[in-house]
N, C-alpha and C positions, 0 to 999 in steps of 0.2 A: 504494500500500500504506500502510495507515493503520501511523503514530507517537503514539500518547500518552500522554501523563501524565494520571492521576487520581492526586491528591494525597488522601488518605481522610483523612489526621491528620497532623498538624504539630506540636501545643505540647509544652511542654517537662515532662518530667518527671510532670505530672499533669495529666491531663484537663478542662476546663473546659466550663461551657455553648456550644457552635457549636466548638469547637476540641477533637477529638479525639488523642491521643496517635499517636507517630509510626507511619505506614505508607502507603506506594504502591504501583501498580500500573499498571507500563508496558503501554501496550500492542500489539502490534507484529503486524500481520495478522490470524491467526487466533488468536496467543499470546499469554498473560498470565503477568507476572513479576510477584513478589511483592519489594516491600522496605522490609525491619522490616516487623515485626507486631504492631503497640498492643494493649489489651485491648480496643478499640471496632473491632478489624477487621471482623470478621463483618458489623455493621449499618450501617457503612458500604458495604461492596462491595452489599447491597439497597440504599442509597440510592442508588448510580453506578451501579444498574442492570447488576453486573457480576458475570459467573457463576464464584463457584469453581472448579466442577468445571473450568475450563479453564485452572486455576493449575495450570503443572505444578510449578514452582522458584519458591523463597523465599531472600531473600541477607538476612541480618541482618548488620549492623553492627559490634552490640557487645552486650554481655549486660545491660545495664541494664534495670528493668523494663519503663519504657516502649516498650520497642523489644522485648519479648518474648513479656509477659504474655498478648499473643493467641493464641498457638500453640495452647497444652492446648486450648483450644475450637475452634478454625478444625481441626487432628487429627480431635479426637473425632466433631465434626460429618461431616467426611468419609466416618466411619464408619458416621454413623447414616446416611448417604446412599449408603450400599453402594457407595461409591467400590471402585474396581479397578484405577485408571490408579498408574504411580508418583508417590510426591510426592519432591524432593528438596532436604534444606535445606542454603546452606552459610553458616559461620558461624564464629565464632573458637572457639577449645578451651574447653570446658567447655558448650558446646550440647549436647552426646550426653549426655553426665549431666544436666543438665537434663531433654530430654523423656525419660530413661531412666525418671528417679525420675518424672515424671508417668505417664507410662503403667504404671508398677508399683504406685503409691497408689492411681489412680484407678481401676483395673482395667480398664485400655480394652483392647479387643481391636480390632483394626484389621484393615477388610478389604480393605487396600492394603500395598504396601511400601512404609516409610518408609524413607529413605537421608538421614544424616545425615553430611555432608562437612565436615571440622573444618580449616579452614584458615589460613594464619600473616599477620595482618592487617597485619604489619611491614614485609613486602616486597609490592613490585606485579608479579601477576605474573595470567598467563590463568587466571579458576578453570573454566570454561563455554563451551562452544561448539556451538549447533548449527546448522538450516538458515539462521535469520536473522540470529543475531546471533555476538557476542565478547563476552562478561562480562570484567575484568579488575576486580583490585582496587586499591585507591586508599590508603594506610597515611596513617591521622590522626592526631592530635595530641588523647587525648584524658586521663581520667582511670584507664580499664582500657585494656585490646587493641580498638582498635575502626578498620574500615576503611570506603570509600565503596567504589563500585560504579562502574564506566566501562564504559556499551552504548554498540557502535558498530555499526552495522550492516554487514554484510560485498556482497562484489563482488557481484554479479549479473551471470549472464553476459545478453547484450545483445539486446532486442526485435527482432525484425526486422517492416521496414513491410509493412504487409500488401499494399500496393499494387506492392510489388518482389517480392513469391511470386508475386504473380499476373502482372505483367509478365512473367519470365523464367521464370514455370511450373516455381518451384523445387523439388527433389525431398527431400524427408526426411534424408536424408544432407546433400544442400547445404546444407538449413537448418541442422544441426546444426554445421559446419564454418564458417560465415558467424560465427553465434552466438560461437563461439568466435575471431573475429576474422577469420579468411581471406578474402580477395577473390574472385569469382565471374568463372569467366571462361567467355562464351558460346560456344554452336556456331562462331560465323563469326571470334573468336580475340579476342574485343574484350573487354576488364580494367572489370571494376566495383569501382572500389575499395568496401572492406569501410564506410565512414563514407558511403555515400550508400547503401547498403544497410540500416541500421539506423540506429533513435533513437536520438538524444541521449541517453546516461546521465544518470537522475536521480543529484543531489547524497546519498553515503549520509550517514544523520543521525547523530547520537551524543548520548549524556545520560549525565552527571558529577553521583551522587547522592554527598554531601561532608555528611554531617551534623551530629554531635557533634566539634567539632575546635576547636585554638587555630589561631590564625595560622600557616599553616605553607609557607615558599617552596618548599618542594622538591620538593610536587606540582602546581607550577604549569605544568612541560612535560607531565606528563601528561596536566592539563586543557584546554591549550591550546588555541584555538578550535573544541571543542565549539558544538555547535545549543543545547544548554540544559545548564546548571549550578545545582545546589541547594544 
């Protein structure tokens, strides 16, 4: 199951020639997670080759412009793309007033529900969670409220070899029971342990996005041996 990062923009504060203002997009199987959103998102994710319409969730950091200014557009376009799926942003207090006043100036009507989740970037705690992953937040060190983002991927229950269905002519039920860790015991009363039954569990991954922040010790067990840190 594919993990990665497309890094869209990176520089600081204002956009440059080849360095776009901050925004990425993990990508995790069939799911794309949005974090921060520059005002160069949009023509970036055409350059990565990488389809909106399959962002379901954005986690913004912090309210500064660079990490904002893409929204009103990356919204609006969704609309003109007769988007239907939810989109949902989360993000520290004063995000909801932000795209409130934009969708009221600019008169957008959207043909999606937006959900705007306003969360306290202070504390680390789970914002997100569904089939693949754990979102948690990360509280930084910076000029306003601003937090990082901790994906870690969750358990998966366990492959079973295809060579052991077919050996012991496993039944549906069995597979479902093995899966879930139980050992398989034959007609003639003989114990398959459950680890020569099933693969090796892959290692899950984790990514620690840490952006606008001073020096700060105290989310360092949070981060601690993470697969990638930004």
């Amino acid at each position: 199951m594919s993990f990665e990062l497309h890094i869209l923009g990176a520089n600081s504060a204002l956009p440059a020639f080849g360095r776009k203002t901050s925004c990425q997009v993990l990508k995790v199987f069939h799911s794309k997670y949005m974090i921060d959103c520059g005002e160069s998102a949009q023509t970036s994710l055409q350059s990565f080759n990488l389809r909106p319409s399959k962002i379901e969730q954005i986690f913004i950091s912090h309210l500064h412009g660079d990490h904002i200014f893409g929204l009103p557009g990356l919204i609006s376009s969704f609309s003109l793309q007769k988007r239907t799926a939810d989109l949902t942003i989360y993000g520290p207090k004063g995000l909801k007033k932000f795209l409130d006043v934009i969708c009221v100036t600019a008169y957008l009507h959207l043909t999606y529900n937006l959900i705007v989740n306003e969360i306290d970037p202070t504390i680390a705690e789970e914002v997100f969670e569904d089939e693949l992953l754990r979102v948690s937040t990360i509280p930084l060190s910076h000029r306003i409220p601003c937090c990082g983002y901790l994906f870690r991927e969750k358990t998966k229950q366990a492959n079973i070899k295809k060579e052991m269905i077919e050996k012991y002519n496993l039944s549906i039920p069995e597979i479902i029971s093995i899966k879930k860790g139980a050992d398989y015991h034959t007609t003639d009363g003989r114990r398959v342990l459950n680890k020569t039954l099933v693969q090796e569990p892959r290692k899950l991954r984790s990514y620690a996005y840490c952006s606008d922040t001073a020096f700060n010790e105290e989310i360092i067990p949070q981060i601690s041996n993470v697969d990638l840190l930004y």
